[in-house]
C-alpha positions as CSV (number, residue, x, y, z in Angstrom):
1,X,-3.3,-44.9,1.5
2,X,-6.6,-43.9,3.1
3,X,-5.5,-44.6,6.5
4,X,-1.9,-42.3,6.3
5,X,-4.2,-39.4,4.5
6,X,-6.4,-39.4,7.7
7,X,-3.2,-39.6,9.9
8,X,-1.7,-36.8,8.0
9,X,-4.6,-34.8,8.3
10,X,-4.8,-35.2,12.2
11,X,-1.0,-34.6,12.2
12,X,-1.4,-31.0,10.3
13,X,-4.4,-30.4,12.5
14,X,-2.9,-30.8,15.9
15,X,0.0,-28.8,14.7
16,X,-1.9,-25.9,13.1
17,X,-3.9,-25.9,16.6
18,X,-0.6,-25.8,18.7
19,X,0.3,-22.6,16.2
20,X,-2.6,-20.9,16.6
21,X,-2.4,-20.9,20.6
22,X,0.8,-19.9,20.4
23,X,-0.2,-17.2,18.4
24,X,-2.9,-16.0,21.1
25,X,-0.2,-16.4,23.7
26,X,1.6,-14.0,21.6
27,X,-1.2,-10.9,21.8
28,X,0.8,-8.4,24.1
29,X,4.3,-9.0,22.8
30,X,2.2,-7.9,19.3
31,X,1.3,-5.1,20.9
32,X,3.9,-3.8,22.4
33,X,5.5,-4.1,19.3
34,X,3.2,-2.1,17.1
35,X,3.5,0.5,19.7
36,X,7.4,0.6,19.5
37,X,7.4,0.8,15.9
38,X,4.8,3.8,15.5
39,X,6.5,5.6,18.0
40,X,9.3,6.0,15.2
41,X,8.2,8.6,12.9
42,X,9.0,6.8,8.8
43,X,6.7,9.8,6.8
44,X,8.0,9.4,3.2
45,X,10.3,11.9,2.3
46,X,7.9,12.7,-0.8
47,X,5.5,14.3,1.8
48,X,8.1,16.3,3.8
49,X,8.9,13.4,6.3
50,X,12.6,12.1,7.1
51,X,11.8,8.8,5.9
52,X,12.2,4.7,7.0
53,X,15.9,4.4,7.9
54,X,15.2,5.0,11.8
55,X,11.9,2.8,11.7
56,X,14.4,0.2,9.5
57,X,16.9,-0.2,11.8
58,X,14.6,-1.3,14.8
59,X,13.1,-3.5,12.0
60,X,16.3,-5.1,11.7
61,X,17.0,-5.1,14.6
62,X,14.1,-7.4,14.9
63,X,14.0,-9.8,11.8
64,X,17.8,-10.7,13.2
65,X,16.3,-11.9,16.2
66,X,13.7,-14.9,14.4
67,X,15.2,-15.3,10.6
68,X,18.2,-17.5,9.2
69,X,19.3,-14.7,7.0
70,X,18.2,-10.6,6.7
71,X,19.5,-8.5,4.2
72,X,19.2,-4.6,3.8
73,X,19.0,-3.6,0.6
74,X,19.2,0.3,0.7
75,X,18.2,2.5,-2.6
76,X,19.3,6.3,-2.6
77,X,16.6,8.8,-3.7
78,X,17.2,12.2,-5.5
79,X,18.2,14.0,-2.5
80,X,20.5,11.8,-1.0
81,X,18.1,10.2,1.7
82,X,19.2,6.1,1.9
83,X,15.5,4.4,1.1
84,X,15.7,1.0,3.3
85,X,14.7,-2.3,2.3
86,X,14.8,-5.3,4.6
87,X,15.0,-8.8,3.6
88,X,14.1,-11.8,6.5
89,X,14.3,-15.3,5.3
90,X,13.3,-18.3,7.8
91,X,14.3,-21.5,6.1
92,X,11.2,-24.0,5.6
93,X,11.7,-28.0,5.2
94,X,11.3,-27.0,1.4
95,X,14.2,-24.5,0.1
96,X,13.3,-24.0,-3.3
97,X,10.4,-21.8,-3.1
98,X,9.3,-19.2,-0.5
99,X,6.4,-17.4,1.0
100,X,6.9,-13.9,0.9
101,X,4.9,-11.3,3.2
102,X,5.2,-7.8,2.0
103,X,4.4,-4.6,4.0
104,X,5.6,-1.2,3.7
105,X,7.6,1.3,6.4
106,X,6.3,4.5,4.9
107,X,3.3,6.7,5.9
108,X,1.5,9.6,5.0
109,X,2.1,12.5,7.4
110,X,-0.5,12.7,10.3
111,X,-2.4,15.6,8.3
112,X,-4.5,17.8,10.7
113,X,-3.5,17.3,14.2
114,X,-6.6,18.8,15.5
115,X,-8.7,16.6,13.8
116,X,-6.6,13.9,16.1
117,X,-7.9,12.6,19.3
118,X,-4.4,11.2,20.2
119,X,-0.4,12.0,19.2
120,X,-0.3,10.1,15.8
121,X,3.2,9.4,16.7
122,X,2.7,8.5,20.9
123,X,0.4,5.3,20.6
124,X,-2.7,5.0,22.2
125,X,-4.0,1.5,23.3
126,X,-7.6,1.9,23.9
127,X,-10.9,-0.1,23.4
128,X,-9.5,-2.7,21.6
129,X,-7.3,-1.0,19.2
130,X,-3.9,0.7,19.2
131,X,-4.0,4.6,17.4
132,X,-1.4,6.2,15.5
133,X,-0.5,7.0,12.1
134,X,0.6,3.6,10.0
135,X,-0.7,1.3,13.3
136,X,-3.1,0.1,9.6
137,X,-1.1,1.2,6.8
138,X,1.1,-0.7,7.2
139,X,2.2,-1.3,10.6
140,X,-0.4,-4.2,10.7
141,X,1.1,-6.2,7.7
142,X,4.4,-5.8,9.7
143,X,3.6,-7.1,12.7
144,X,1.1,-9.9,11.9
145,X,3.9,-11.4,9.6
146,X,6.6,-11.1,12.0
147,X,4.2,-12.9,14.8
148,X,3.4,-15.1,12.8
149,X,6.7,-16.5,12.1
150,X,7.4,-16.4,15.6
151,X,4.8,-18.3,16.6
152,X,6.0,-21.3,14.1
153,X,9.6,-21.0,15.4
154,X,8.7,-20.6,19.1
155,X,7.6,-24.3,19.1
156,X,11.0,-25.8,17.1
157,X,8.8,-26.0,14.3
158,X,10.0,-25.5,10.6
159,X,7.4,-24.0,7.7
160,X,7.1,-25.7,4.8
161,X,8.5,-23.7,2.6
162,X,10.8,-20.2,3.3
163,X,9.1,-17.4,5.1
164,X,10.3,-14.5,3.6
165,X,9.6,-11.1,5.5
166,X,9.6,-7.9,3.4
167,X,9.8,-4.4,4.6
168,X,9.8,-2.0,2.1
169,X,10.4,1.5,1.8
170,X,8.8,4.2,-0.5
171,X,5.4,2.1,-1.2
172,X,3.3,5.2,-0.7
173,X,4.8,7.7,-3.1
174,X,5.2,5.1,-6.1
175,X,7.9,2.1,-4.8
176,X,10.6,3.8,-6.7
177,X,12.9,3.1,-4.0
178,X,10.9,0.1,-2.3
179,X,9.7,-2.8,-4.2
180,X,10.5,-1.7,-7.6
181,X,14.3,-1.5,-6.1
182,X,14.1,-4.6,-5.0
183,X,12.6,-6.4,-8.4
184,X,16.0,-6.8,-10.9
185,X,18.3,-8.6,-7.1
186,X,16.9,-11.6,-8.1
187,X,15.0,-12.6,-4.8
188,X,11.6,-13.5,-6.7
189,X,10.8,-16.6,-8.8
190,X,7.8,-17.3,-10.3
191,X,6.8,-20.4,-8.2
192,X,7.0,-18.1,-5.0
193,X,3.7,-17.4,-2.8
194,X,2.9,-13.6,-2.1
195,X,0.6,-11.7,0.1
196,X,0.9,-7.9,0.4
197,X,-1.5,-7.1,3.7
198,X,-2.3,-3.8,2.7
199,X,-5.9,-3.8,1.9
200,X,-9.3,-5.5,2.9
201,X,-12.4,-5.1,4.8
202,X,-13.7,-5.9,8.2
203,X,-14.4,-9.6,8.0
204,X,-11.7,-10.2,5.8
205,X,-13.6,-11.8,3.7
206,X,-12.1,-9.8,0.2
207,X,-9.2,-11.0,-1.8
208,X,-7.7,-8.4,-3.7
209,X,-6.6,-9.6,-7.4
210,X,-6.2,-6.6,-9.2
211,X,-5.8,-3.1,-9.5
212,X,-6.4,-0.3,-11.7
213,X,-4.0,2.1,-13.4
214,X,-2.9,4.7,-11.5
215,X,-1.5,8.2,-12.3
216,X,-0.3,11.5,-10.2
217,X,-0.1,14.8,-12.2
218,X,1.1,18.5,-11.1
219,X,-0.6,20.9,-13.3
220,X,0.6,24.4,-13.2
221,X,-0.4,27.4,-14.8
222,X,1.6,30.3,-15.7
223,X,-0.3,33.6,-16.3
224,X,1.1,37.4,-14.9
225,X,0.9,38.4,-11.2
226,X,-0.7,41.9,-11.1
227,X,-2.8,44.1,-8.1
228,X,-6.2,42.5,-7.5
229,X,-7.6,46.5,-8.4
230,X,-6.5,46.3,-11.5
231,X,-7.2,42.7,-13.0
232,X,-7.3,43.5,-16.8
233,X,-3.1,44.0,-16.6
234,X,-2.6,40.6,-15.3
235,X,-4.0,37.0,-15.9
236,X,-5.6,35.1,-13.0
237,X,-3.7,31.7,-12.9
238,X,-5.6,30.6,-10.3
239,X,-8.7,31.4,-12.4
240,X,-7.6,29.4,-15.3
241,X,-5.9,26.8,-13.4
242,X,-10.2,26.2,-11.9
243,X,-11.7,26.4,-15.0
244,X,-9.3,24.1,-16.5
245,X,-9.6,21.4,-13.7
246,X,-13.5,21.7,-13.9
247,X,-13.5,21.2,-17.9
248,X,-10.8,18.1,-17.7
249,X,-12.4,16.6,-14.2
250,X,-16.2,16.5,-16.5
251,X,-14.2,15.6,-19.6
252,X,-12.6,12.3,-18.7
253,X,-15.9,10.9,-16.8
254,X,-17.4,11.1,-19.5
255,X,-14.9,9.8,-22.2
256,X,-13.6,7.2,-19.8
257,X,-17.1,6.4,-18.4
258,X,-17.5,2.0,-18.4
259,X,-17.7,0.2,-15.9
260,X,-16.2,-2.9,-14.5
261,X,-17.2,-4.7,-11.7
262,X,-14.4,-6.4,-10.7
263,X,-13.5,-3.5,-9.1
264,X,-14.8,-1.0,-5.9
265,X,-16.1,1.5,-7.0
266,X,-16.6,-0.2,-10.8
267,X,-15.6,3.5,-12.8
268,X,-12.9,4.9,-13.1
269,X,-11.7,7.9,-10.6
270,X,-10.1,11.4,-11.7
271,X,-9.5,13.7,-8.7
272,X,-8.1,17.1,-7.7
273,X,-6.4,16.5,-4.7
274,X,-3.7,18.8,-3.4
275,X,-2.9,22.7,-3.9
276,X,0.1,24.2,-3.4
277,X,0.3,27.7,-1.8
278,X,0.3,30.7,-4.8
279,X,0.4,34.3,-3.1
280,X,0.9,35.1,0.4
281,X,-1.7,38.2,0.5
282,X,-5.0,38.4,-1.0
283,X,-4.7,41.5,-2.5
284,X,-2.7,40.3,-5.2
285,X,-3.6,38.2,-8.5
286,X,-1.6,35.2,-8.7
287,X,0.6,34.7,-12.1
288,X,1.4,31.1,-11.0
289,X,-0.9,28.1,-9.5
290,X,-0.2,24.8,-8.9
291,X,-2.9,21.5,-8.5
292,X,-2.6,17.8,-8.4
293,X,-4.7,15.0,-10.2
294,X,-4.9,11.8,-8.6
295,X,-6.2,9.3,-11.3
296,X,-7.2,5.7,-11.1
297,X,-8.2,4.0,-14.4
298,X,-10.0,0.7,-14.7
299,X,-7.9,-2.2,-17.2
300,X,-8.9,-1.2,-21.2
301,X,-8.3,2.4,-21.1
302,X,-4.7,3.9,-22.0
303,X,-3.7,6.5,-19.6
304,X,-1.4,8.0,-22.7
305,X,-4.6,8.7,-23.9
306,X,-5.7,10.6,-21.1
307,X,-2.6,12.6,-21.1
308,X,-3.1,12.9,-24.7
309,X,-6.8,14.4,-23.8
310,X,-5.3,16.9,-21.3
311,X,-2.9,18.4,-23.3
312,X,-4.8,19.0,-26.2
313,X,-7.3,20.5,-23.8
314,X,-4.4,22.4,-22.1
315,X,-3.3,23.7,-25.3
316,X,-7.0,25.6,-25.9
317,X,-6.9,27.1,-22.9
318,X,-3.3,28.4,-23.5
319,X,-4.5,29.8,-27.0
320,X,-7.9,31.5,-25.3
321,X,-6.4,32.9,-22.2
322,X,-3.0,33.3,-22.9
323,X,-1.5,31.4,-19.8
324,X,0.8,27.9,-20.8
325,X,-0.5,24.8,-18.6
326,X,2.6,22.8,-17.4
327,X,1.4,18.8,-17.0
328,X,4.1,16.5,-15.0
329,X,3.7,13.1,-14.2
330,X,4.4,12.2,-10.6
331,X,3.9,9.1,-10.6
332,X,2.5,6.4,-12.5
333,X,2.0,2.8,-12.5
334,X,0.1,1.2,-15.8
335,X,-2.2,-1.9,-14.9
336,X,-1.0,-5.0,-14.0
337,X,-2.4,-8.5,-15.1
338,X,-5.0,-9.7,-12.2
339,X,-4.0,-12.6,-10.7
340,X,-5.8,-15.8,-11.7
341,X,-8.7,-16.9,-8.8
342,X,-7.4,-20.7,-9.5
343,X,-3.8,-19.5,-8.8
344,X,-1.9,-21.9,-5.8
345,X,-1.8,-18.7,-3.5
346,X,-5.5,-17.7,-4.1
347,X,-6.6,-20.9,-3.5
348,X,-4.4,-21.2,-0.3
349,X,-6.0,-18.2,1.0
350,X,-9.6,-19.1,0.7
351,X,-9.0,-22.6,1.8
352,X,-7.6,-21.0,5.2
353,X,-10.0,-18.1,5.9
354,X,-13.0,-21.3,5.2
355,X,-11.1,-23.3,8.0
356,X,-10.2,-20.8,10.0
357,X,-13.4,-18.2,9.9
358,X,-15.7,-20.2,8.3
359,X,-16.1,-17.8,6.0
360,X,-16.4,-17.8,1.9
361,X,-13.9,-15.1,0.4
362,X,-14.8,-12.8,-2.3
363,X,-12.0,-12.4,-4.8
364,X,-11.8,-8.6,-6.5
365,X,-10.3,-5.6,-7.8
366,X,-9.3,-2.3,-6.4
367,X,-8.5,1.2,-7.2
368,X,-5.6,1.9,-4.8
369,X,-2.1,0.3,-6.0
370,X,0.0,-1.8,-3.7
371,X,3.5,-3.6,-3.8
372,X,1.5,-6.4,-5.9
373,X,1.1,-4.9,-8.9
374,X,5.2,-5.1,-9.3
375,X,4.9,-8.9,-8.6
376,X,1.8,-9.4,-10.8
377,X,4.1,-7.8,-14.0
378,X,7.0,-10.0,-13.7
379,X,4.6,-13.0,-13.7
380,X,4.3,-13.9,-9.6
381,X,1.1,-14.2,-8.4
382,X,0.1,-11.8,-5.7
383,X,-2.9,-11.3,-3.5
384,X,-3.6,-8.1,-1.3
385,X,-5.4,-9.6,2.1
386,X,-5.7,-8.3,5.2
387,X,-8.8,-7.6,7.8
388,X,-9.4,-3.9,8.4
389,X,-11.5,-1.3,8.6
390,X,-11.2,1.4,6.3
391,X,-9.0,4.3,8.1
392,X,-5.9,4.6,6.1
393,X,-4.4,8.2,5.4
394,X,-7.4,9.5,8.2
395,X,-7.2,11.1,11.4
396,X,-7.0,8.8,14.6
397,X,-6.2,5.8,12.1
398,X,-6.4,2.5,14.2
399,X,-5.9,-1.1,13.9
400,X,-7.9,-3.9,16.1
401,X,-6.1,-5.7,18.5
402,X,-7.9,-8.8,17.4
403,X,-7.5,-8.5,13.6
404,X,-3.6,-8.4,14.4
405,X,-3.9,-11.9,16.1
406,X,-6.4,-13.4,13.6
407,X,-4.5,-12.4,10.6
408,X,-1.1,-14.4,12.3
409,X,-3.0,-17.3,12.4
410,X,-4.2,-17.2,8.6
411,X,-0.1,-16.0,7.7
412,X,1.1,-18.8,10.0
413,X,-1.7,-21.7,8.6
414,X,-0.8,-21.1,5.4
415,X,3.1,-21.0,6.1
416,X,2.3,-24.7,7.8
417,X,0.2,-25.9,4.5
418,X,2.1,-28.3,2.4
């Protein structure tokens, strides 16, 4: 028994070594095709963009040319736009379980192009690392799970289980019409592996196994538009709308002060973040006036408590100044279980990043969401891993040439595990 352990051992290590050359050989063709795929512009349409079908069909395009099966699963949002979701599946020696690799198609819209040192949407290769908006979030995950399969099936080689290559759609604005589409096709069973790369740090040494709460919120106040000379026959929205976002914004950090650290940054987080556009002249006193709220809430607070807070707040301020304060929910996504650190894919993880980067992880929590909080409620266990520094949603976003290699060879090692 000893002596066919040690055999076997020497077996999976020649094999993962062939793999992992192969994956080297593979740097260019990575490359090339993270330059390809930022080149087509996928902006969720929630931000004004035209959305993932062009990016998804050169996607498809692609998974047909490696997997044993794709499918394209396409939602339909409110206005009519088909939402894409693509579906690769390379058969392992092992049918009845599968080891799903999950990025996203979507981006956040480039922002500030002066604040750009390159066209987000005309690659630039340079120093190591290939610019653009989404080459991180999430063009990485995409590619360093497609290479990674390659790399495997480039030798005649089979996984050991299903390699199942997700590309979702919608991931930035809530996964309405991404993952969430995607959760009642039956696809998913409960002794599946998952990664989502779509979060980490530069050695790639943190596992993400949880993540907080998280809630969007428009808030709009309606008061009466008047001349900015005579402000006593109006009411400032804008004014209110301030006042109100100060008071609320001191309010919940201190009501929903602990602490838990698990997570990074340990609090919770309550922020104004966008404002729409309220008169087009300064002259005049705005009678409307829109903000958002972007809220991320550590595990043991409720957020409909926290909307509960902010509309009995809202209704003071409505009595006092005579305005009415308007709270929608954009989005929200309650907290997930974490996943377990013993779990099979945690421990999977760790073992390769030790063999691989001789590394110990550090398992955690986060308060961005990702795809994994769907998996993590329907009882899959999920981990968010990837190696990157932290430039997502900013100007001249980047990925390193060398974490896209490295990270194929972790995806690929544990594809080969048994």
């Amino acid at each position: 028994m000893e002596k066919f352990i040690i055999v076997h051992e020497l077996s999976f290590s020649m094999t993962v070594q062939n793999v992992l050359k192969k994956v080297e050989e593979l740097r260019d063709e990575m490359v090339d095709f993270m330059v390809d795929m930022i080149r087509i512009k996928a902006v969720n349409p929630a931000f004004g963009g035209e959305g993932e079908e062009k990016r998804a069909e050169f996607l498809e395009r692609k998974l047909k040319e490696i997997c044993d099966e794709v499918k394209r699963y396409d939602a339909v949002d409110k206005n009519g736009l088909k939402r894409p979701n693509l579906v690769g599946i390379i058969y392992g020696e092992n049918r009845n379980r599968t080891l799903w690799i999950i990025g996203h198609m979507d981006t956040v819209p480039e922002g500030d192009l002066s604040l750009w040192k390159h066209d987000p949407y005309d690659p630039v290769v340079e120093d190591g690392k290939v610019y653009g908006r989404g080459t991180l979030d999430d063009g990485q995950a995409i590619v360093t799970s497609y290479f990674a399969a390659r790399a495997i099936l480039d030798l005649g080689m089979k996984p050991k289980i299903n390699v199942g290559l997700v590309y979702v759609s919608d991931e930035e604005a809530g996964s309405q019409y991404g993952v969430d589409y995607l959760m009642d096709k039956g696809l998913f069973k409960r002794n599946d592996l998952v990664i989502v790369p779509d979060g980490g740090n530069e050695d790639g040494s943190f596992i993400e196994i949880a993540e907080k709460s998280s809630m969007w919120l428009k808030i709009t106040t309606i008061g009466k538009q008047t001349h900015a000379s005579v402000p006593q026959t109006g009411i400032n929205a804008h004014r209110v709308a301030m006042k109100y976002a100060l008071l609320v914004d001191e309010f919940l950090h201190g009501k929903y002060g602990k602490r838990n650290t698990l997570f990074a940054p340990p609090e919770s987080t309550f922020e104004m973040t966008k404002k729409d556009a309220n008169v087009g002249n300064i002259n005049t006193i705005p009678g409307k006036d829109v903000f958002y709220f972007d809220f991320r809430v550590i595990p043991g607070y409720s957020l409909d408590d926290i909307l509960e807070d902010m509309r009995r707040i809202a209704s003071l301020f409505e009595e006092e100044f005579g305005v009415r304060i308007e709270i929608e929910v954009v989005s929200r996504s309650d907290v997930a279980p974490p996943t377990e650190v013993n779990s099979e894919i945690v421990q999977r993880l760790i073992k390769a990043l030790k063999e691989l980067r001789g590394i110990e992880p550090v398992p955690g929590g986060i308060g961005g969401g990702t795809v994994a909080a769907a998996f993590r409620r329907i009882g899959v266990p999920a981990v968010v891993w990837m190696t990157a520094d932290e430039v997502e949603h900013q100007p001249n976003e980047f990925c390193r040439i060398e974490n896209l290699v490295e990270d194929a060879k972790v995806f690929a090692y544990i594809a080969m595990q048994s």
